[in-house]
Biopython code that builds the backbone (N, CA, C, O; Angstrom):
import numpy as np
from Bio.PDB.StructureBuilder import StructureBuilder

atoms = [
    (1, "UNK", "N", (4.473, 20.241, 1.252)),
    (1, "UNK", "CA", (3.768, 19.140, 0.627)),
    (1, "UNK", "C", (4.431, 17.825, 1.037)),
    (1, "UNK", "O", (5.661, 17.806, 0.998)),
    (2, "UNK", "N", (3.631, 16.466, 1.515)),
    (2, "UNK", "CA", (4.290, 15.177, 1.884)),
    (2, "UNK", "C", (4.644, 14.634, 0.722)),
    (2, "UNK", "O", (4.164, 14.765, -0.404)),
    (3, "UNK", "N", (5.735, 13.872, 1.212)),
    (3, "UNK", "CA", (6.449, 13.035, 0.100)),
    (3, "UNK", "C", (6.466, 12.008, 1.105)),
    (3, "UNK", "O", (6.393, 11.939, 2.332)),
    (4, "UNK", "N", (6.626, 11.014, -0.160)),
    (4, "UNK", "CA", (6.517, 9.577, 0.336)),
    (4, "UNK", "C", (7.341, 8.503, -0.836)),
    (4, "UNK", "O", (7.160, 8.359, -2.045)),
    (5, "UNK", "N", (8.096, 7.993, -0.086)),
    (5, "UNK", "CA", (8.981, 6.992, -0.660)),
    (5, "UNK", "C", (9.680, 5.778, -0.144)),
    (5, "UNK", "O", (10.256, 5.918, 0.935)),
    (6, "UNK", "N", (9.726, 4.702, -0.681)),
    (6, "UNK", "CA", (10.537, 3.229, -0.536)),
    (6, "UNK", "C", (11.055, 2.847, -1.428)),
    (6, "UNK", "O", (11.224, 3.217, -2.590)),
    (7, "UNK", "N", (11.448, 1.673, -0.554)),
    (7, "UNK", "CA", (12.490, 0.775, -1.868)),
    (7, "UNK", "C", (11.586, -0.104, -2.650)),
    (7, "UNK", "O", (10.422, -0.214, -2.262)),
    (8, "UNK", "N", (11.899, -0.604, -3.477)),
    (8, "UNK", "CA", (10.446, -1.431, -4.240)),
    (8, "UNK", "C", (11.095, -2.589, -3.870)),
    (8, "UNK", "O", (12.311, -2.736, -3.994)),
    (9, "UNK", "N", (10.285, -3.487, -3.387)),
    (9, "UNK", "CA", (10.604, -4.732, -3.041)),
    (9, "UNK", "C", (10.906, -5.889, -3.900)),
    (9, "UNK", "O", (10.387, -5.953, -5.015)),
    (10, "UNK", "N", (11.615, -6.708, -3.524)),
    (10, "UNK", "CA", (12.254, -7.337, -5.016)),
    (10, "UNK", "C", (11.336, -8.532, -4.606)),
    (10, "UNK", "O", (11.526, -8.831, -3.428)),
    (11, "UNK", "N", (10.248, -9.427, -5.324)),
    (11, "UNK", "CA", (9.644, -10.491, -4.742)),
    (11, "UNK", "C", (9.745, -11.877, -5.643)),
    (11, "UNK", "O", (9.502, -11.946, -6.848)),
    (12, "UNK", "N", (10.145, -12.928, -4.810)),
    (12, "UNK", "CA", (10.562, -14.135, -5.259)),
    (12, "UNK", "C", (9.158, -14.346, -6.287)),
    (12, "UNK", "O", (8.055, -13.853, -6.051)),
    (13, "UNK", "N", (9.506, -15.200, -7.467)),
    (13, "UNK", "CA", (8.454, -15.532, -8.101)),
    (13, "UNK", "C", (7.064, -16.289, -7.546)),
    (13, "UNK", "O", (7.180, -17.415, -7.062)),
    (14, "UNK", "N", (6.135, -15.839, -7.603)),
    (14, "UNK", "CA", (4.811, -16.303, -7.261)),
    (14, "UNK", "C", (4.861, -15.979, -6.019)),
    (14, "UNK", "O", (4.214, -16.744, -5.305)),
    (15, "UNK", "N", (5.551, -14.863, -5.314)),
    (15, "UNK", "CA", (5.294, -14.819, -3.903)),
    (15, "UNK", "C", (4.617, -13.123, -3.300)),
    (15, "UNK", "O", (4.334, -12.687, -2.184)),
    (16, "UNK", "N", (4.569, -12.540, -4.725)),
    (16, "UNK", "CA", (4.053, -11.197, -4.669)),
    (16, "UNK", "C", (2.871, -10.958, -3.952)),
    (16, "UNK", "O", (1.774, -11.421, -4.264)),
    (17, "UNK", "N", (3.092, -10.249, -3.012)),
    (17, "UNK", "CA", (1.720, -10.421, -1.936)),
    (17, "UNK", "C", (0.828, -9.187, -2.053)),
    (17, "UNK", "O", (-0.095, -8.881, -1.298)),
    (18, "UNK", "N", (1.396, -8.338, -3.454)),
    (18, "UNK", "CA", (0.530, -6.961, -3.495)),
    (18, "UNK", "C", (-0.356, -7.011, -4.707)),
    (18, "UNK", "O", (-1.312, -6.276, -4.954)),
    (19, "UNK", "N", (0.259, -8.283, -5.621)),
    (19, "UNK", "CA", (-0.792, -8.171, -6.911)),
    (19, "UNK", "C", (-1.378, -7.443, -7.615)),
    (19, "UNK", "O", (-0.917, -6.310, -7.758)),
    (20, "UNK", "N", (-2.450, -7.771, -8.225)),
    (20, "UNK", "CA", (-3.593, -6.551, -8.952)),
    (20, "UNK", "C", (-4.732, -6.315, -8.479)),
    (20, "UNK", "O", (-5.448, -5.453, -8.989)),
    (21, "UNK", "N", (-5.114, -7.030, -7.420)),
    (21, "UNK", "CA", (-6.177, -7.536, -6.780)),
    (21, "UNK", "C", (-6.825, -5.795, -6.210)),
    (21, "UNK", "O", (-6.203, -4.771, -5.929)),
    (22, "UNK", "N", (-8.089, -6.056, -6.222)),
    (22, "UNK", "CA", (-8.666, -4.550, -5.320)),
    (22, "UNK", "C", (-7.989, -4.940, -3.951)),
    (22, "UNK", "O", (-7.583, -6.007, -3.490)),
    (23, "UNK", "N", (-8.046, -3.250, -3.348)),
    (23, "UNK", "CA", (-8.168, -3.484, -1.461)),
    (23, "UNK", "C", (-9.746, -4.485, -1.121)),
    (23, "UNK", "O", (-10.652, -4.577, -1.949)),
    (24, "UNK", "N", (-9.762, -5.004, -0.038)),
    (24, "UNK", "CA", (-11.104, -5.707, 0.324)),
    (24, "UNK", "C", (-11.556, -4.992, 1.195)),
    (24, "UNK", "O", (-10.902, -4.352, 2.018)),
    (25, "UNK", "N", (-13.060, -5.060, 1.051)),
    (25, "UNK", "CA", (-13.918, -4.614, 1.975)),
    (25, "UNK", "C", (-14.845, -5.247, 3.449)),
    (25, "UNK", "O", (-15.734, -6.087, 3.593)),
    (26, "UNK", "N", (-14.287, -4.579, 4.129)),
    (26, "UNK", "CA", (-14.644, -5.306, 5.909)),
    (26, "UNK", "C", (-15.757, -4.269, 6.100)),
    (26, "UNK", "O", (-15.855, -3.103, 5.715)),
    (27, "UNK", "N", (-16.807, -5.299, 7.031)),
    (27, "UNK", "CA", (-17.429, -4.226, 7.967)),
    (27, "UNK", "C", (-17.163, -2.974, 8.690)),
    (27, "UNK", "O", (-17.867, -2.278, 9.422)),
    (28, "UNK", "N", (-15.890, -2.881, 8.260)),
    (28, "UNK", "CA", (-15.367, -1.309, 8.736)),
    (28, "UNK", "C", (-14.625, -0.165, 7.930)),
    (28, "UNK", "O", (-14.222, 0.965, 8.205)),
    (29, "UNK", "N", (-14.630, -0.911, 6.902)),
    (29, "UNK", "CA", (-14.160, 0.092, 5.392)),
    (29, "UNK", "C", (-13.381, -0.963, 4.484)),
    (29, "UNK", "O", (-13.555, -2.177, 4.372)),
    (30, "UNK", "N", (-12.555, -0.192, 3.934)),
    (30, "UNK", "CA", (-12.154, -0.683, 2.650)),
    (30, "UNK", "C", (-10.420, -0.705, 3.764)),
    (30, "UNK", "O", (-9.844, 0.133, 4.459)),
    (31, "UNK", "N", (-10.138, -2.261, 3.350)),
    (31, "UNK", "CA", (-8.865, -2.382, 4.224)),
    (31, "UNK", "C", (-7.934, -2.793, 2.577)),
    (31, "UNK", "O", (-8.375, -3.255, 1.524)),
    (32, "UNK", "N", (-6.680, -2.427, 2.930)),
    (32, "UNK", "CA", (-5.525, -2.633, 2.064)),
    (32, "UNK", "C", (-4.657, -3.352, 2.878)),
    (32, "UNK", "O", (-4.831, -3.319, 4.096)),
    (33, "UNK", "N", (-3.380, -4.259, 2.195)),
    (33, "UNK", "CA", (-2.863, -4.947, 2.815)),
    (33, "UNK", "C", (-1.284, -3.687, 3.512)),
    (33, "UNK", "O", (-1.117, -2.557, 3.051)),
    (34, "UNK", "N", (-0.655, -4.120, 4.292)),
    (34, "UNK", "CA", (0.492, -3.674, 4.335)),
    (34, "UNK", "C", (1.445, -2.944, 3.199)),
    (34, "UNK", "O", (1.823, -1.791, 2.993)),
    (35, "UNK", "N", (1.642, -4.317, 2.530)),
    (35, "UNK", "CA", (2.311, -4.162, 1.550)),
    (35, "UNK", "C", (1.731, -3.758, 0.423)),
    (35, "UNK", "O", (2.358, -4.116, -0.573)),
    (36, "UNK", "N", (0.604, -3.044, 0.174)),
    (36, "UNK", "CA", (0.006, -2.445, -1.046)),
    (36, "UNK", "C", (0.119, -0.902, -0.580)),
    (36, "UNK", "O", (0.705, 0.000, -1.180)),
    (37, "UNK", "N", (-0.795, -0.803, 0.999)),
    (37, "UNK", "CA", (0.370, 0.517, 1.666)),
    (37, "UNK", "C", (1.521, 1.203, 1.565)),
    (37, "UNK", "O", (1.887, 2.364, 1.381)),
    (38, "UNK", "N", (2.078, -0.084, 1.778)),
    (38, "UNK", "CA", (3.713, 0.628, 1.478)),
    (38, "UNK", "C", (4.103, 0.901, 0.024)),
    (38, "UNK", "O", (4.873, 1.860, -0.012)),
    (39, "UNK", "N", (3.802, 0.315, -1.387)),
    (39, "UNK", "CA", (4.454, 0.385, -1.754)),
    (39, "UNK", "C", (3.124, 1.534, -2.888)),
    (39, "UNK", "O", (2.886, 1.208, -4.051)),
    (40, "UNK", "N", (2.584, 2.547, -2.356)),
    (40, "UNK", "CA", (2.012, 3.355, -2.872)),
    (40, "UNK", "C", (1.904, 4.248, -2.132)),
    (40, "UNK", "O", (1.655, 4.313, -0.928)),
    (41, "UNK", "N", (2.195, 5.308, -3.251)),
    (41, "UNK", "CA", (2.994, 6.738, -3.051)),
    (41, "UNK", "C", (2.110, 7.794, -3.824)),
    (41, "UNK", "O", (2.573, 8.853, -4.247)),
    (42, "UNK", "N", (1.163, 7.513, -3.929)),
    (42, "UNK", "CA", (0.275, 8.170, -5.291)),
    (42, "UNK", "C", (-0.525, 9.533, -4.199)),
    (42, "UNK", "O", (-0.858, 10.652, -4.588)),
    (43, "UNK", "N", (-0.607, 9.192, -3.355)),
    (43, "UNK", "CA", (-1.241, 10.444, -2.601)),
    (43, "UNK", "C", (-0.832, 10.518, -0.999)),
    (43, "UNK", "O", (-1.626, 9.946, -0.252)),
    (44, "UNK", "N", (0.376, 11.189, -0.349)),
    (44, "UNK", "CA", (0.581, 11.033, 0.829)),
    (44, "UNK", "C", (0.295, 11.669, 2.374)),
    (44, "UNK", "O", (0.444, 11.333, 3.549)),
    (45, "UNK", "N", (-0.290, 12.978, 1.470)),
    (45, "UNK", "CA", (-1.297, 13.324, 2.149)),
    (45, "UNK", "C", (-1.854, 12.591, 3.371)),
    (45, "UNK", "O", (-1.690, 12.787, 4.575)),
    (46, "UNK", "N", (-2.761, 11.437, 2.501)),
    (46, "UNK", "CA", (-3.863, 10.805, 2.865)),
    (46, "UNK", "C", (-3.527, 10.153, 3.613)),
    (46, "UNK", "O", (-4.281, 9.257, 3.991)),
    (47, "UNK", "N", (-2.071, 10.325, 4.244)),
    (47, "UNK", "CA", (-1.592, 8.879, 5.146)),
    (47, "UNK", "C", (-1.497, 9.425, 6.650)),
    (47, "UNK", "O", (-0.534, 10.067, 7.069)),
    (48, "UNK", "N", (-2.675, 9.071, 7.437)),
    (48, "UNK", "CA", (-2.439, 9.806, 8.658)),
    (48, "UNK", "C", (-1.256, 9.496, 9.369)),
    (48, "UNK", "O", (-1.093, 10.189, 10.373)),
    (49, "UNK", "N", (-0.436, 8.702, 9.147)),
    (49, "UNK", "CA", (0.851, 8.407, 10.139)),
    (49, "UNK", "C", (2.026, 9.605, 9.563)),
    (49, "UNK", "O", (2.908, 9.917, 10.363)),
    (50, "UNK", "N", (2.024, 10.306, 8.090)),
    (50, "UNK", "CA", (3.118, 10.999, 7.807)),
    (50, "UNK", "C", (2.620, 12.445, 7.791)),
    (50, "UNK", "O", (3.215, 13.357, 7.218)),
    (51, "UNK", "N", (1.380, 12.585, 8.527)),
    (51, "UNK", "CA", (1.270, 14.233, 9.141)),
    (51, "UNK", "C", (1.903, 13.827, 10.786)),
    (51, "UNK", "O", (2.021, 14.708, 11.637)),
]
sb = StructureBuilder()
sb.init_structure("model")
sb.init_model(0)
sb.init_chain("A")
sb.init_seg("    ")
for serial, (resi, resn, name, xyz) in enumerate(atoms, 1):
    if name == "N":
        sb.init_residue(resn, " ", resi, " ")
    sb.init_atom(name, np.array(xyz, "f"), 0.0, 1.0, " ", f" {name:<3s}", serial, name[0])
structure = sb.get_structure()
């Protein structure tokens, strides 16, 4: 079974770039930022780079 883990990023005030905000949706799916990527671990499976 994949596991998946980081460090949680420590972010200067008002500079949190992962928020609460949904992922947004492009003409080509539903895109997430980097850093909402990284710092979710909830299903790792799903992450084609850690098969």
């Amino acid at each position: 079974s994949p596991v998946s883990f980081s460090n949680p990023i420590l972010w200067h005030r008002g500079q949190n770039l992962v928020g609460s905000g949904e992922p947004r949706r492009t003409s080509q799916g539903v895109y997430q930022s980097f850093f909402h990527w990284f710092s979710d671990h909830s299903n790792p499976g799903r992450d084609d780079i850690a098969q």
